[in-house]
C-alpha positions as CSV (number, residue, x, y, z in Angstrom):
1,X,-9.3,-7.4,-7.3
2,X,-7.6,-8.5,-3.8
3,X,-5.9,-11.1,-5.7
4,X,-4.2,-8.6,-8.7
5,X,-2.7,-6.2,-5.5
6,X,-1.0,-9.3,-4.3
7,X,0.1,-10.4,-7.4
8,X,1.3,-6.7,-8.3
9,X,2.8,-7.0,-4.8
10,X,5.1,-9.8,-5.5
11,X,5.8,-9.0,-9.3
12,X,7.1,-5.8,-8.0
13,X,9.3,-7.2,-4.6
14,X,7.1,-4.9,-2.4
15,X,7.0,-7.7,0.6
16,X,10.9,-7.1,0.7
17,X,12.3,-5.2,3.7
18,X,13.2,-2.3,2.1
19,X,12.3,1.2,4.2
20,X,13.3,3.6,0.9
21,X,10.8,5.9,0.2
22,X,9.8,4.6,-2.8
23,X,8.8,0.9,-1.4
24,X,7.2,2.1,1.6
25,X,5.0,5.2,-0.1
26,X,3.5,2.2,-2.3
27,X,3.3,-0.6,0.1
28,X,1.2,2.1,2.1
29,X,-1.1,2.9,-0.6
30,X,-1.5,-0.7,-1.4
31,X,-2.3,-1.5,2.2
32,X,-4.9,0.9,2.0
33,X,-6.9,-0.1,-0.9
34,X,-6.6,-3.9,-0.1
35,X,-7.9,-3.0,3.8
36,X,-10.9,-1.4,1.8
37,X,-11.3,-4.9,-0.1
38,X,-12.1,-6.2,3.2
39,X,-9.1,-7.9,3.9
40,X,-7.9,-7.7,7.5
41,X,-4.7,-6.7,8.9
42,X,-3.0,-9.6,9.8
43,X,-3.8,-10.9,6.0
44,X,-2.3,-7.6,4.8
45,X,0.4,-8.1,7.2
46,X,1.0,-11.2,6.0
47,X,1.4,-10.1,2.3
48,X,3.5,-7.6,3.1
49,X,5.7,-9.6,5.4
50,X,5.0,-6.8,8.5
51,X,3.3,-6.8,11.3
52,X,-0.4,-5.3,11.7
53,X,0.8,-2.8,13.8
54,X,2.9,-1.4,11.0
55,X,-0.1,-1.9,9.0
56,X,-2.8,0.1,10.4
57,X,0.2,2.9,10.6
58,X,0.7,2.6,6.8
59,X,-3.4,3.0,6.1
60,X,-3.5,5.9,8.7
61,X,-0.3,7.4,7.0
62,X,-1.5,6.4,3.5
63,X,-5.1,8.4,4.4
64,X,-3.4,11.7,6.0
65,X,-1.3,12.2,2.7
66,X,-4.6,11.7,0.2
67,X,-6.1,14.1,2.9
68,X,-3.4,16.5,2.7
69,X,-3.1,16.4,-1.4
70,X,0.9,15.3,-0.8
71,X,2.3,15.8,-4.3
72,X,5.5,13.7,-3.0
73,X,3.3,11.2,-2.0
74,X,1.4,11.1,-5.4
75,X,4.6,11.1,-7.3
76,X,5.6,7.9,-5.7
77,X,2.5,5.9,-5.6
78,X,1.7,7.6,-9.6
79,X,1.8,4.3,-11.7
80,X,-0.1,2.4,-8.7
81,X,-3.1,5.5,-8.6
82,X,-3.1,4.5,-12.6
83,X,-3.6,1.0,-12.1
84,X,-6.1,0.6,-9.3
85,X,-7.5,4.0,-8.4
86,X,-10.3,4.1,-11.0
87,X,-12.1,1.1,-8.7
């Protein structure tokens, strides 16, 4: 599974630098399933090209907004929650 995220990643260009919403709402839910794959957060960092700092702040932020039922949120990250939630 880790290796179709990071594939998905790169297909899509979400290891670019981009900080618009849209990029950063799905490289945040990404981040989060692929730390629960086990992978740690330099690796994630890595794929992402960020640091882990920025990681473990886009897990914390991706958790808060499943927590809180964000319907912006969802919106954004909708086709990736089809792909890869049902794990």
């Amino acid at each position: 599974m880790k290796e179709i995220i990071i594939k998905y990643v790169e297909e899509n260009g979400l290891n670019c630098k981009s900080r618009h919403r849209e990029y950063s709402y799905r490289r945040m839910f990404l981040a989060g399933l692929l730390h629960k794959e086990g992978l740690t957060l330099q690796a994630i960092a890595d794929i992402f090209n960020r640091t882990h700092a920025t990681i473990i702040h886009a897990i914390r932020t991706d958790q808060h907004f499943i927590k809180t039922n964000d319907s912006v949120y969802k919106m954004y990250i909708q086709k990736e929650l089809e792909l890869f939630a049902p794990l």
